[in-house]
N, C-alpha and C positions, 0 to 999 in steps of 0.2 A: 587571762585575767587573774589568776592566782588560783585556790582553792583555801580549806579551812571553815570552819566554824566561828561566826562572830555576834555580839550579842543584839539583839535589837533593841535595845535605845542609847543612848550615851548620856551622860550626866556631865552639867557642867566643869565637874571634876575629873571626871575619864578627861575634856579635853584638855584641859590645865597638864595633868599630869603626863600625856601622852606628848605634849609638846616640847615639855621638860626633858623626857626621855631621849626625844629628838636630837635637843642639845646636847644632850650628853654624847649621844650616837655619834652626831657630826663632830664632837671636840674626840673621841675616841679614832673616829677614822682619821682625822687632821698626823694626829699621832701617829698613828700607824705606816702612813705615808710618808710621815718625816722620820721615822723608825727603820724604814724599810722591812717590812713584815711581810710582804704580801710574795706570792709564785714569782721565782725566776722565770719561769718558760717551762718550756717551748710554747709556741703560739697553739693553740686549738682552734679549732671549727665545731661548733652544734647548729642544730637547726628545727625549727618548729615547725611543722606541716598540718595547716586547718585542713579539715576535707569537708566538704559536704553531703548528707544522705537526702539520695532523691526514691519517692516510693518508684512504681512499675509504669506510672501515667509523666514521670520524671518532675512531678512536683514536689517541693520538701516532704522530708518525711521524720517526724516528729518522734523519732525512735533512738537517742543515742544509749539511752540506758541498755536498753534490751541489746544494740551493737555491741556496747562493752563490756556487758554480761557473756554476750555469745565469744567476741574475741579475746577473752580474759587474759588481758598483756596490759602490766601496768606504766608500758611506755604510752599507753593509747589513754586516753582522760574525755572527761565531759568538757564541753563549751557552753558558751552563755546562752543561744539557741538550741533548739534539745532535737536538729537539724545538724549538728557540727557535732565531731570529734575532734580531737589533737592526737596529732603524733609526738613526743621527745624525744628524739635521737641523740643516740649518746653522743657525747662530747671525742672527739680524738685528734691526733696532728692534721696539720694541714698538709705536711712533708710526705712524700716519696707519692705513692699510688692510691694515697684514703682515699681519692674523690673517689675511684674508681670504683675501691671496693663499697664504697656510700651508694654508689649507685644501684648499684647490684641488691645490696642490701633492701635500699628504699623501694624500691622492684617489687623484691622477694614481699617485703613487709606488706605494701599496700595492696599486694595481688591477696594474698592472705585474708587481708582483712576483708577485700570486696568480695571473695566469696564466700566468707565467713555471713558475713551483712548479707547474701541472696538468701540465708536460708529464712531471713523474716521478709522476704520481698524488696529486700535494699539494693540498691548503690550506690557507690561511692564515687564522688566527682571533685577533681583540684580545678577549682576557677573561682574566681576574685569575686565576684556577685553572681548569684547563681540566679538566670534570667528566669525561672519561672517562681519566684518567690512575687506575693500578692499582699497586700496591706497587710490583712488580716493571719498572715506570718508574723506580723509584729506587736499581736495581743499577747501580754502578759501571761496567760496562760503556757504558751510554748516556751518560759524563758525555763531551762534546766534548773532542778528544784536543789540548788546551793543557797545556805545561807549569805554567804558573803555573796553573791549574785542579786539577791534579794534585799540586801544591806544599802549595795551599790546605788541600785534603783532609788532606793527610798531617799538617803540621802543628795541622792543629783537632782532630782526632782524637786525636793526641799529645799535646793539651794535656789534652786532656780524661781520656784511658784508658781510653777504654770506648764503647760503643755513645753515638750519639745516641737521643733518643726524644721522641718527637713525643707530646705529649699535650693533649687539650684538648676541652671539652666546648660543645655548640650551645648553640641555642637551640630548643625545642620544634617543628615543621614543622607537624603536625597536632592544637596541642594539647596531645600525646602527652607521655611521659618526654624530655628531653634527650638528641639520640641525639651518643656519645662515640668520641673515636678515641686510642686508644693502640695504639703500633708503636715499637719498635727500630728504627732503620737503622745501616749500616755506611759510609755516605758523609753528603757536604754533599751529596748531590743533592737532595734533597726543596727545599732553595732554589730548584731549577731550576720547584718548580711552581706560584712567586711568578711571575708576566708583569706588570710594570710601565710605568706611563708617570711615566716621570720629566721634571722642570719646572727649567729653570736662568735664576736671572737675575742678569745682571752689573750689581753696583752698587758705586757707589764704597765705598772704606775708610771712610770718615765716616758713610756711610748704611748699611754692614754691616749692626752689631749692630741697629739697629732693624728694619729688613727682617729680621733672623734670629727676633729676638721675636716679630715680628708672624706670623711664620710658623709660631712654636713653638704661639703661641696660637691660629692658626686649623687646626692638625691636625685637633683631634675632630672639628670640624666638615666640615673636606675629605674626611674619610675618610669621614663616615656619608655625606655627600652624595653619593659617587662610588664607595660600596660596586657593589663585581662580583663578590665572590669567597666563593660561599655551601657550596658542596660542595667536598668533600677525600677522597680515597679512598673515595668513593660514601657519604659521611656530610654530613646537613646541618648547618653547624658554623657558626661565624658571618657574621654578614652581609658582613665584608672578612677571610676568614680567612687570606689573604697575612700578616697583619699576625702573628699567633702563629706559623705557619708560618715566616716567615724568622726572628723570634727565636729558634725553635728547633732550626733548623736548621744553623744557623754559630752555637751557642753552644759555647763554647771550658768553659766552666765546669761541672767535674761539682756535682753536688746539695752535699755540704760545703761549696765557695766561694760558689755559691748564697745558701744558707741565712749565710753571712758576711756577705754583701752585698755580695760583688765584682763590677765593673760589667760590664755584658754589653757585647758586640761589635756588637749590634744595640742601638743607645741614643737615648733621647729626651734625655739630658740631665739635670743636676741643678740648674740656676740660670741665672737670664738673664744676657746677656751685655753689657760694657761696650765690645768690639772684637772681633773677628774671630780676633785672636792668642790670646784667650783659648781659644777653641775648638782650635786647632793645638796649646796648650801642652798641655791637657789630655790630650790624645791621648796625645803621648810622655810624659806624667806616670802615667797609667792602664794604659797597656795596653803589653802585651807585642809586640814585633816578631815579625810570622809568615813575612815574606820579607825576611831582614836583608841585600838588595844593595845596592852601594854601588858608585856613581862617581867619577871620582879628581876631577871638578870640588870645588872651595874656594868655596864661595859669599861668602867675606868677599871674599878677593883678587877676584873676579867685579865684588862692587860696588867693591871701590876704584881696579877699573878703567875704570870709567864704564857695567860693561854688566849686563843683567840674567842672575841666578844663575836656574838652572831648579828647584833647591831639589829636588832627582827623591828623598832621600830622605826628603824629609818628605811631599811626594805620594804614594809609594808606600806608607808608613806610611799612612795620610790615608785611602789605597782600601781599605786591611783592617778598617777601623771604621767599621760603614754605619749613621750616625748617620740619623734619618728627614730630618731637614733639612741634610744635608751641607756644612760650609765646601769649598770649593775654588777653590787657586790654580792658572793658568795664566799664559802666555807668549804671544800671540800677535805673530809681527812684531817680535819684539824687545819689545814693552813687554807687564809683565805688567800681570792683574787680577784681583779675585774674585768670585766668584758663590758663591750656594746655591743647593745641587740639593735642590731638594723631590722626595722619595721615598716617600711616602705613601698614593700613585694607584695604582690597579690601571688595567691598560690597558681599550680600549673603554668601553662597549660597541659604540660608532661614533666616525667622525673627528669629527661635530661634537659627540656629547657629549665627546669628549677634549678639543678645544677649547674648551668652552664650560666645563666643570674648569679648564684652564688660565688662561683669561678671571677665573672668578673669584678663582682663587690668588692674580693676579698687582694684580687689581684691589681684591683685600680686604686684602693684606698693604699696598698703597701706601698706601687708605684709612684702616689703623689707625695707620699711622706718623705719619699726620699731623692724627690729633688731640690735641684741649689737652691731657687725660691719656693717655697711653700705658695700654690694657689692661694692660702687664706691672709695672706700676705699682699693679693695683688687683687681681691674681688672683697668688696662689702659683703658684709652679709646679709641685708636685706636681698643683693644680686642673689645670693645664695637661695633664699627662701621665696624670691618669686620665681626662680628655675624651677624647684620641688613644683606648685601648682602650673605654673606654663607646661611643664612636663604632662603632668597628672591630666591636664584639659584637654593639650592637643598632641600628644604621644609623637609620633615621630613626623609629625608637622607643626611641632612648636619650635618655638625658637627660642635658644636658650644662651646667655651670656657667659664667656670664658676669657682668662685671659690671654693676651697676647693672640686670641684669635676672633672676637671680639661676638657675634651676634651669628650662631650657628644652627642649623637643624641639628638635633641629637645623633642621626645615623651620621651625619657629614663630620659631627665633633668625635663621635668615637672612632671611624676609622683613619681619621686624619691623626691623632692625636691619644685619643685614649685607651684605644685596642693594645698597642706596644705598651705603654704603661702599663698594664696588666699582664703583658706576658713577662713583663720586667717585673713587676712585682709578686709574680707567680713563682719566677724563680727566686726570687731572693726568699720566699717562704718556701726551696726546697722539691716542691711541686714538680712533678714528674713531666717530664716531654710530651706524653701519650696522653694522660689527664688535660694539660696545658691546651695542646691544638684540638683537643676533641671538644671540651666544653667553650674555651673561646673562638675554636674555627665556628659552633652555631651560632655565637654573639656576632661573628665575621659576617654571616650568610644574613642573617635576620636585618641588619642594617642593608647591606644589598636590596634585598628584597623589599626592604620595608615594609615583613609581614611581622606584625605583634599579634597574640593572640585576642585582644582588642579590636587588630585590624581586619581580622580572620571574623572573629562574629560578627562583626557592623557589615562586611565585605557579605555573608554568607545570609541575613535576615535580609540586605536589600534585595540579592538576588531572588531569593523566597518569595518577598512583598511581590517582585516585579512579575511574577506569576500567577497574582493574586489570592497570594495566602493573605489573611489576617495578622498583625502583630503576633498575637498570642499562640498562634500554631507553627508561623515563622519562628519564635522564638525556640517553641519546644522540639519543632525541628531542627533548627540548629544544635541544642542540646543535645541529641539523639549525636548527628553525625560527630561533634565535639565529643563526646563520653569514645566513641569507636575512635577516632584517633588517639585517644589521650593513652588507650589504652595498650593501641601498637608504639607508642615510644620514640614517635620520629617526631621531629622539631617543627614546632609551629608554621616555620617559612616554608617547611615544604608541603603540608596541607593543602589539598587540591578544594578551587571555589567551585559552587554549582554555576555551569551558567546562567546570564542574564539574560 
């Protein structure tokens, strides 16, 4: 969610002026784009990695200060629950053998940091909702003591007047009725129990908008494929249920504007896009500023000095709207560029299922860009946006709309159709042979199997119950065996269940 210092109150004039700023920002980036200013290339890969810290009984553990004190690496940052860290990885090509060396890296990194974290009694866990987190994880007190964290709160709260609430109904576990969770909260925290791995990749101005479509269109599918996040306050709710969880957790809109059809803060989108600017303008056209600060930089006078404008309020605008496929502009070195950050991914189950997620993100969106018709061409995109949530509910027993194949299961649509797109577009970004079949042979196997790390804890807590554990000891045993796989490195699908 950003970092920074911002002030607590605004005055009717910070917002005036901060809107202004806006304009200016989006007539400067218009420019810039019709200038041609921004990076040639080569395409890059970054990636963000939430983790989770579980104390010794593997319930959160309210420590990230004291972690990043102790692992004092400023790739490693606070998150909004003080239960989460962040990784940033640096940015590098997608071409020849990076994934591989990523891998290795991301390895070395996170082994580092978890036993850095044992020496205050931590660990560190990658999965999308962490099943033994309990309401009272989402008092205000735990939220990480940043100002703009606390900005945030105050502001969505006040947009809204009244309690947030979380409501949302599973999918059956054993059978049984749909088990449901409805709760009030009094914070954004409940976002904090979204743990994501987020996917960035820079591409030029020219090849934005298509790289953005191709990514809007392969949501459903990313998300059923890479479901983790089956439990929510000890309820089995859907297969990625990050995905309703963060829209309702920073929704600014009480039920009236709702029911208006005012756009939420957490957004897929209403139409494909013809540039990048489109996505920017809509932002300050839609939505309201929640931290209206402002720099005294002029980004006009900037360019028609010969240098590049940092554009900081229409960024910071930019971070308060967590679109699933996020535009974003940066500055590196003096010359900027853009990337989407794909936000869709719930983190683990392991580094190379994260990697082998990102392999195909990055090789399916290349693949659809470059054929004769473009998908977004041939499917609505409302199709588009109820694929994302059909995904999200029923992971790889949803069924999800494509064209020219028309009403498919996810595992049935990628190996028919979207696996080859990705090895196709793996190579055209250069992507090594050995990188290639190692991270999409586990995307190959998982559709087989039809094991998601999802299907793995819902699979693994029935077993448990049917022995008459309780939910809440089944869960944390689950956790227990989860954390020991995650940590030997082998792929979700091959995870052995207890039996029934």
């Amino acid at each position: 969610m950003g970092d920074g210092a911002v002030k607590k109150t605004y005055s009717e004039r910070d917002l005036q002026l901060y809107r202004e700023k806006n304009q200016r920002c989006l007539a400067a980036l218009n420019r810039m784009l019709a200038g041609h200013r921004f990076a040639p290339g080569p395409e890059q890969m970054g990636l963000e990695v939430e983790v989770n810290l579980v104390d010794q009984k593997l319930d959160p553990a309210m420590a990230n200060q004291a972690v990043l004190a102790l692992i004092n690496d400023p790739t490693f940052q606070l998150e909004l629950g003080q239960h989460q860290i962040e990784l940033n990885v640096r940015p590098r090509p997608l071409a020849g053998d990076e994934a591989l060396g990523l891998e290795r890296e991301l390895r070395a990194t996170l082994d580092d940091a978890d036993r850095t974290a044992y020496a205050v009694g931590v660990g560190t866990v990658l999965i999308g909702i962490l099943p033994t987190l309990r309401a009272d994880h989402f008092e205000r007190r735990w939220m990480s003591p940043r100002s703009r964290y606390m900005q945030l709160n105050e502001q969505i709260l006040a947009a809204r007047r009244e309690e947030l609430v979380l409501d949302m109904e599973g999918i059956a576990l054993h059978g049984a009725v749909p088990e449901r969770l409805r709760c009030a909260v009094d914070s954004i925290l409940p976002e904090s129990g979204c743990t994501s791995l987020q996917l960035h990749l820079q591409v030029t101005p020219e090849n934005f908008a298509a790289h953005w479509n191709a990514a809007q269109a392969l949501a459903g599918v990313q998300v059923a494929l890479g479901a983790n996040s089956p439990f929510l306050l000890g309820r089995a709710l859907w297969q990625e249920t990050r995905i309703p969880l963060f829209e309702q957790a920073t929704d600014t809109r009480p039920p009236e504007l709702r029911n208006q059809g005012v756009r939420p803060r957490v957004w897929f989108g209403e139409r494909w896009i013809t540039s990048s600017y489109d996505l920017f303008e809509e932002n300050a056209r839609y939505f309201s500023p929640l931290l209206p600060e402002t720099l005294d930089e002029d980004p006009m006078a900037v360019l028609d000095a010969g240098h590049t404008p940092a554009l900081s309020e229409l960024r910071l605008h930019n971070s308060t709207i967590w679109r699933w496929n996020r535009p974003v502009y940066d500055v590196v070195d003096g010359v900027p560029h853009l990337r989407i950050e794909n936000r869709v991914l719930p983190a683990g189950p392991t580094v190379i299922d994260a990697l082998s997620n990102a392999a195909f993100f990055f090789g399916a969106i290349r693949g659809l860009t470059e054929l004769d018709q473009p998908v977004w061409r041939q499917m609505s995109f409302s199709a588009a946006a109820q694929n994302l949530h059909a995904g999200a509910r029923h992971g790889m027993a949803g069924h999800l709309y494509w064209p020219g194949v028309g009403w498919a299961r996810p595992d049935q649509l990628v190996l028919r159709v979207l696996l080859e797109l990705a090895h196709q577009g793996l190579r055209s970004f250069g992507v090594c042979d050995a990188a290639r079949e190692r991270y999409l042979g586990v995307i190959e196997q998982r559709c087989v199997t039809r094991r998601t790390g999802a299907a793995w804890q819902r699979k693994t807590v029935q077993a448990l119950e049917a022995h008459g554990v309780d939910r809440q000891t089944a869960l944390a045993d689950m956790l227990s065996r989860y954390i020991t796989h995650m940590h030997a490195n082998q792929p979700v699908h091959s995870w052995p269940l207890p039996e029934v």
